[in-house]
C-alpha positions as CSV (number, residue, x, y, z in Angstrom):
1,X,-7.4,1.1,22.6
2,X,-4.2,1.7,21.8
3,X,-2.7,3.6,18.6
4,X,-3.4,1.3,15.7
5,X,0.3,2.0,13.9
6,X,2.8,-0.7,13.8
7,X,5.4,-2.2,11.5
8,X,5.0,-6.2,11.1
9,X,8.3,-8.1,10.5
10,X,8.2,-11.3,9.2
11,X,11.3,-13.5,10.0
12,X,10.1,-15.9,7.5
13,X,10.5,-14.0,4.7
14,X,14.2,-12.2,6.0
15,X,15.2,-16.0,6.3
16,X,13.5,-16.8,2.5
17,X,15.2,-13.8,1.2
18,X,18.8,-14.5,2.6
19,X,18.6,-17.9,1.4
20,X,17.7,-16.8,-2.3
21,X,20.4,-14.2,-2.0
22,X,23.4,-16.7,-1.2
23,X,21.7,-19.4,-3.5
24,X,22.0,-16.9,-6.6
25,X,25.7,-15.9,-5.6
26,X,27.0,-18.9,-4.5
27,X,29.6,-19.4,-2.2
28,X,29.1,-17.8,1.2
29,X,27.6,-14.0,2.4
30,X,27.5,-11.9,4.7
31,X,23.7,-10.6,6.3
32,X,23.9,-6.9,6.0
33,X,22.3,-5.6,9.1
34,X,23.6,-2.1,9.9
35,X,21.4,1.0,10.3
36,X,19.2,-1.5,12.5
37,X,18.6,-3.9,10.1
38,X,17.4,-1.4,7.6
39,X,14.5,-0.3,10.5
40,X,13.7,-3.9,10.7
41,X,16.1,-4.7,13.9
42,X,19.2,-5.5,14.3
43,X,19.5,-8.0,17.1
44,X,16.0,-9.8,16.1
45,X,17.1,-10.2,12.6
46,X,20.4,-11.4,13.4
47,X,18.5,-13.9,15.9
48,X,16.1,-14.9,13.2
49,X,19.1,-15.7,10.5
50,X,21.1,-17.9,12.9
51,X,21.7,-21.0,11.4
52,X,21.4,-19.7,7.7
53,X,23.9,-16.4,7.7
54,X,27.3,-17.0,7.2
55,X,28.2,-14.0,9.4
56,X,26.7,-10.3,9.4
57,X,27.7,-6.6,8.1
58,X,27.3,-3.3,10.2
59,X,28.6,0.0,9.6
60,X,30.0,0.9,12.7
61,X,31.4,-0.7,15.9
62,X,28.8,0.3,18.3
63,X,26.0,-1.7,16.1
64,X,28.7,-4.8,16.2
65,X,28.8,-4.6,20.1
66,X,25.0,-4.3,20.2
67,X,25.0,-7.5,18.7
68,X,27.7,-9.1,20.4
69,X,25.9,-8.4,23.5
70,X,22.6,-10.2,22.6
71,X,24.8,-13.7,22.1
72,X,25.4,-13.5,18.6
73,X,28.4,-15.0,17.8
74,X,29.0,-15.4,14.0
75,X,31.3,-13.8,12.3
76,X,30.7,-9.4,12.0
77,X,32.4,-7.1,9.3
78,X,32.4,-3.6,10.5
79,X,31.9,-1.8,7.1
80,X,33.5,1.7,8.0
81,X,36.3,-0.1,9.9
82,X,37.4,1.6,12.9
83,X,38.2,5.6,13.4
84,X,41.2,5.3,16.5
85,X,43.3,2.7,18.4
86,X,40.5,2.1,20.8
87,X,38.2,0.8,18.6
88,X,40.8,-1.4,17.1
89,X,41.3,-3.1,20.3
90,X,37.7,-3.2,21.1
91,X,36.9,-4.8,17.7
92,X,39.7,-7.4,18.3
93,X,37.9,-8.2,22.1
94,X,35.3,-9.0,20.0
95,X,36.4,-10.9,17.5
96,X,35.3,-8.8,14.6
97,X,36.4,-8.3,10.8
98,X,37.4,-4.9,9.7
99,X,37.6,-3.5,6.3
100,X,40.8,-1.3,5.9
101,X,39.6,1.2,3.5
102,X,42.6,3.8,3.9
103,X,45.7,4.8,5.2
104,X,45.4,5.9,8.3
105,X,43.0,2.6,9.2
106,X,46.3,0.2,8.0
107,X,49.0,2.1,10.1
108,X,46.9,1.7,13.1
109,X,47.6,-1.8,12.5
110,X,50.7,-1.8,12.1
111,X,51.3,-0.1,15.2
112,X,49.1,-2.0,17.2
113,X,51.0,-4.2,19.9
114,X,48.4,-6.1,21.4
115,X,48.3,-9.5,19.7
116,X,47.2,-10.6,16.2
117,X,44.5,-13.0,14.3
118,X,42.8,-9.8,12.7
119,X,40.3,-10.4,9.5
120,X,40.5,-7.9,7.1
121,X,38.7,-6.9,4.5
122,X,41.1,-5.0,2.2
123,X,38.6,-2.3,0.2
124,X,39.6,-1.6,-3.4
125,X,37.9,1.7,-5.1
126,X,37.3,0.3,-8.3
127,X,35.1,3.5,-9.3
128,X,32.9,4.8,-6.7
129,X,35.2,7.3,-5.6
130,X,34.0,7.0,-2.0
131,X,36.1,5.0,0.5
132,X,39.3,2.4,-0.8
133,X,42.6,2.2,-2.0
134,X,42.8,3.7,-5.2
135,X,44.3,0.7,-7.8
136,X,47.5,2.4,-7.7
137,X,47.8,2.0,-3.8
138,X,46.3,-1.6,-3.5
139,X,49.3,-3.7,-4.1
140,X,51.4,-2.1,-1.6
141,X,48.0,-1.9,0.7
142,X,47.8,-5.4,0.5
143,X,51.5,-6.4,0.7
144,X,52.1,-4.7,3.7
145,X,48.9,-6.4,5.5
146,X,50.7,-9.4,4.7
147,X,53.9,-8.4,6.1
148,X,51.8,-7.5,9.2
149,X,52.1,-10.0,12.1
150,X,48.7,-8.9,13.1
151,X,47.0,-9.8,10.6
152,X,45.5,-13.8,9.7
153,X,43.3,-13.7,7.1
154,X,43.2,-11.0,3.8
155,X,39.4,-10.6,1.7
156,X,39.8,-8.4,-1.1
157,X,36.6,-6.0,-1.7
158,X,34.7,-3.1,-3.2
159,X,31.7,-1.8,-3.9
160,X,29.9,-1.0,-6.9
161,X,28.1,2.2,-8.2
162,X,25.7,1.3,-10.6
163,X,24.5,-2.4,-10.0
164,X,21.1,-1.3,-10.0
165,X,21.7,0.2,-13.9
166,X,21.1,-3.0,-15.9
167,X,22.2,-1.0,-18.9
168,X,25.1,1.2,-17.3
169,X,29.0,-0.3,-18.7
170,X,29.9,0.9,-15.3
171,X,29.8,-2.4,-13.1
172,X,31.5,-4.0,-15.9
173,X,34.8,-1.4,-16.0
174,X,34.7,-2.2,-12.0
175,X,34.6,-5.7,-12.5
176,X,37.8,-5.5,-14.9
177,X,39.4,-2.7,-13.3
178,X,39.3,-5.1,-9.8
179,X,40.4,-7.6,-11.2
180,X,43.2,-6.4,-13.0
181,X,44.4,-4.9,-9.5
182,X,44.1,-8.4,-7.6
183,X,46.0,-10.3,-10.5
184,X,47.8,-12.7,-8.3
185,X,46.8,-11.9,-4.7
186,X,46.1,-14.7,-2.5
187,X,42.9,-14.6,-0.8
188,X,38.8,-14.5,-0.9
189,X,36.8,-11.4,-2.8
190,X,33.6,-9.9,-1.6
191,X,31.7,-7.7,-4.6
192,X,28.5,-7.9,-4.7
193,X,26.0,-5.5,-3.0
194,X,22.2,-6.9,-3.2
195,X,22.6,-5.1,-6.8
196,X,25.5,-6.9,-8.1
197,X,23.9,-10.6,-6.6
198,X,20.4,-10.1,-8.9
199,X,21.4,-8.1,-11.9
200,X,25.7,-9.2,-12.7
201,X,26.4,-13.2,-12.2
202,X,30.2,-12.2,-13.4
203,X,30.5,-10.3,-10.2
204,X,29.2,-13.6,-8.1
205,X,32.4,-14.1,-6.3
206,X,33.5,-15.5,-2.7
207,X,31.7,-13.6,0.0
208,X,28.4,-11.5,-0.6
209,X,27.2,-9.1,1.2
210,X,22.9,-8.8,0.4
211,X,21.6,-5.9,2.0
212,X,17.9,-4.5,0.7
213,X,17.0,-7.5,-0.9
214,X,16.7,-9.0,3.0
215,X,14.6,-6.8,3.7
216,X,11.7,-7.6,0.2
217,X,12.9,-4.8,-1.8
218,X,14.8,-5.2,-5.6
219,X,17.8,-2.8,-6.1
220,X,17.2,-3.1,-9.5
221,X,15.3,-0.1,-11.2
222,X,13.7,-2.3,-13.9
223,X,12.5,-4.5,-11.0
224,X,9.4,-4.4,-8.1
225,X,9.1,-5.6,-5.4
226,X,8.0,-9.3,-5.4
227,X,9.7,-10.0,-8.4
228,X,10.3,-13.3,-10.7
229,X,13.4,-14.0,-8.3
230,X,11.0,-15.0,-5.5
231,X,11.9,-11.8,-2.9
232,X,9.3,-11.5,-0.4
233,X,8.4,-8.1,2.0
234,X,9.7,-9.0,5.3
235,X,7.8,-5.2,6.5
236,X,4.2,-4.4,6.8
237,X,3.6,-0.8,7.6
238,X,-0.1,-0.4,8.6
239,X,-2.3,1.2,10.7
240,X,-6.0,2.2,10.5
241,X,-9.2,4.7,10.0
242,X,-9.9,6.2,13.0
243,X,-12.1,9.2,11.7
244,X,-14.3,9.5,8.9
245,X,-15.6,12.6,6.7
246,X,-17.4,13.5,3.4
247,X,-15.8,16.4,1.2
248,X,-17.9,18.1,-1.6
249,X,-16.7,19.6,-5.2
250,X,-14.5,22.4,-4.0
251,X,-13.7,21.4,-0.7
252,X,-9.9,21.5,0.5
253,X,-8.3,18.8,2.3
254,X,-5.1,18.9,4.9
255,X,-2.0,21.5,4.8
256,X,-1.7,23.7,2.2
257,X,-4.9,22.9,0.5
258,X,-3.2,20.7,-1.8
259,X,-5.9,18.6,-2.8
260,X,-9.4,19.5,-3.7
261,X,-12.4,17.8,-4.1
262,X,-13.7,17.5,-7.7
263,X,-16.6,15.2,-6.7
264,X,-18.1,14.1,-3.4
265,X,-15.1,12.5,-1.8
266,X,-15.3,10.1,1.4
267,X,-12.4,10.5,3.3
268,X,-10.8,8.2,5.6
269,X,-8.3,9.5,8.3
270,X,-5.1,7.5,9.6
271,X,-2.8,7.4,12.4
272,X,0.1,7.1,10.7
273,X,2.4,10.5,9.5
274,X,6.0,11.3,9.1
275,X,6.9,11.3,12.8
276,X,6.1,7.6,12.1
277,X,8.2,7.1,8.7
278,X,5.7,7.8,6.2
279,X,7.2,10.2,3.9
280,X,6.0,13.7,4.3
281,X,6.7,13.9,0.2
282,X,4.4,11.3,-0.9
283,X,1.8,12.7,-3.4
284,X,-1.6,12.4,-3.8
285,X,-2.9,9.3,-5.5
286,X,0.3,7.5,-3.4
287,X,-1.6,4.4,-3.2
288,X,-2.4,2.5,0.2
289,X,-4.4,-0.6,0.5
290,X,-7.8,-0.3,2.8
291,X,-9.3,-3.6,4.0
292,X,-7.4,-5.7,0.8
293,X,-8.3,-3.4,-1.7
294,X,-5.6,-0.8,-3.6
295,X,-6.8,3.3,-2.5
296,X,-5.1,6.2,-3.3
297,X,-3.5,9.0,-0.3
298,X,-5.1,12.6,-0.6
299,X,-3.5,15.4,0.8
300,X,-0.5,16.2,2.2
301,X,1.0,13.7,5.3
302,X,1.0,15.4,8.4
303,X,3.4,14.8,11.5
304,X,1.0,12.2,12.7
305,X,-1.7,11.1,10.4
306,X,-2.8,11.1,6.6
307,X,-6.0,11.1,4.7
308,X,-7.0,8.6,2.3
309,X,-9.8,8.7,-0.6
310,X,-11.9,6.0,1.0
311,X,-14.8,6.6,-1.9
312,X,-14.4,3.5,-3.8
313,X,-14.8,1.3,-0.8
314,X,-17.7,1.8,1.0
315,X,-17.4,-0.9,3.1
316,X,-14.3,0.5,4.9
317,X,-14.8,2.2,8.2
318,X,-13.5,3.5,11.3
319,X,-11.7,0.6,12.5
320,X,-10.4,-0.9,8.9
321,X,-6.8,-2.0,8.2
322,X,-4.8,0.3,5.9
323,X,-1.9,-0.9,4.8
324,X,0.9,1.8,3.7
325,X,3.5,-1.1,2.6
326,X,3.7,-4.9,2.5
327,X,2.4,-7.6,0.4
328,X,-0.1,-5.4,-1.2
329,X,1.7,-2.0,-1.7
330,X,5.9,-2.2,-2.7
331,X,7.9,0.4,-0.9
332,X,9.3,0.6,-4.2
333,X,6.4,2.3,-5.3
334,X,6.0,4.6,-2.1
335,X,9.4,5.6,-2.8
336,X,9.1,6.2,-6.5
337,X,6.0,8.3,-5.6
338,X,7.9,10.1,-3.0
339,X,11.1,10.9,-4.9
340,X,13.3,9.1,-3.1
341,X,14.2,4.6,-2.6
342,X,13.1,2.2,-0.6
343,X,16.3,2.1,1.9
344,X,15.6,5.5,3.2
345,X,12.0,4.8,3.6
346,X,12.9,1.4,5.7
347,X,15.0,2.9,7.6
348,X,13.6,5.8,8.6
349,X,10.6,4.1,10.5
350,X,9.9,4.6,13.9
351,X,7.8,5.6,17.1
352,X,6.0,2.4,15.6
353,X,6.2,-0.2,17.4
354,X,7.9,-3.6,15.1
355,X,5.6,-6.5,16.0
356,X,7.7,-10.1,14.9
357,X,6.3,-12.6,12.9
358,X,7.2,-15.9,11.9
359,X,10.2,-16.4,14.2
């Protein structure tokens, strides 16, 4: 028997939750698929929106050739743009958008001799403070783009920093400090993250560009998971008992000797741990599902399994399903319990095997 661990993706519910995302902002959007699809895969995912996704995001060139080399042939925005005159030239083989986010990024287009027909995505910094043209710079950005021969097509953009704050003013001075800026410049806008497309209908524009909520999980901190919108969890982390042992009153469990026994306490082993891309952080009382029903983790994760507090259930065995996140437990609430959101936790899973569903 092989190791019980594995990450089920279900294509069916990537395609439900892209449709639901471009529904809500209208218009058209871009897939957000970098960092492999947020752990889900890159080139699968893509495969499985064909026919739906308007085009695709990744951060970097290497994940746009990636993709480019399994057939895909819809339209890719490399996020970071590109970092030398090589990769300029590679991206334009390619066919791919670019987001020109500063200076140095728009002289190597101006410089570049070798042909013209470039998408890009001109990046305003409305208030992150990240990566963009500050508002002062944009105009001039933007008109010399336009002077560019290289250059076909202009989308203006940014990206916010507090979508996910319902309450926060913040995404609304970005909304009027971006518009203010683009008073008058021809050509499509791109604002909304997965944040802006749930929680701010004013910042529903041309182009938008859903990332988590793909992938099942709400950006929005007074949202869960499967919330009223209809977003469904695309991954199912499980894996299963494989050992079984009774703790008495007293009794310490795992590193540390974090948790102790205040009662007899039937304790299921797992072979899942961090090495897999279950955070090592995640408390006790972290709740996993056993067999369909809600269980709490005990003691700390180790490298390559966890314990969990099988004493409510005493049908479960060696043998039964455990569920770690899905339908049953958010990664939301993982994350919550761990200190940390649901995009690191997605991302970070491997040595797993992902097992497609649905395709």
């Amino acid at each position: 028997m092989t190791r019980p661990s594995r990450a089920r993706v279900d294509l069916s519910a990537l395609r439900n939750n892209y449709e639901l995302a471009r529904r809500l902002h209208g218009g058209r959007s871009l897939a957000v698929i970098k960092a492999n699809a947020y752990g889900h895969g890159a080139v699968r995912c893509a495969q499985a929106l064909e026919g739906h996704a308007d085009g695709y995001a990744v951060a970097f060139l290497e994940e746009a050739q990636a993709l480019r080399a399994s057939g895909i042939r819809l339209p890719i925005l490399i996020l970071e743009g590109v970092f030398d005159a090589d990769e300029l030239e590679s991206a334009r083989a390619l066919d791919l958008w670019l987001v020109v986010h500063h200076e140095k990024q728009l002289c190597m287009i101006e410089r570049d001799a070798r042909g013209g027909g470039l998408n890009v995505w001109l990046k305003a910094d409305t208030g992150m403070g990240r990566a963009g043209f500050a508002l002062r710079e944009l105009r001039g950005a933007y008109e010399r783009l336009r002077a560019c021969d290289k250059v076909a097509e202009i989308v203006l953009m940014t990206h916010f920093a507090r979508a996910d704050e319902p309450d926060s003013d913040v995404t609304v001075q970005q909304l009027s400090a971006f518009d203010a800026a683009t008073v008058g410049l021809a050509g499509d806008h791109s604002l909304s993250n997965s944040a802006g497309i749930l929680g701010w209908p004013t910042a529903r524009r041309d182009w938008g560009r859903p990332g988590i909520v793909l992938y099942g999980a709400s950006p929005l901190r007074t949202q869960g998971q499967a919330d009223s919108q209809g977003i469904e969890a695309v991954m199912t982390f499980e894996s299963s008992v494989f050992a079984i042992r009774w703790l008495q009153p007293g009794d310490a469990l795992g590193y540390g000797g974090d948790f102790v026994a205040t009662a007899p306490t039937r304790v299921g082993l797992v072979a899942a741990g961090y090495a897999d891309g279950y955070p090592r952080a995640a408390p006790s009382g972290t709740p996993v599902a056993v067999d369909g029903r809600i269980c709490r983790l005990v003691g700390r994760v180790s490298m390559d399994m966890m314990t969990v507090d099988l004493t409510e259930v005493p049908n479960a065995g060696i043998g039964s399903d455990v569920e770690l996140w899905g339908r049953q437990v958010q990664v939301n609430e993982v994350a919550r319990r761990a200190g940390t959101i649901a995009y690191e936790l997605l991302c970070n899973i491997k040595r797993v095997p992902l097992v497609y569903e649905n395709q």
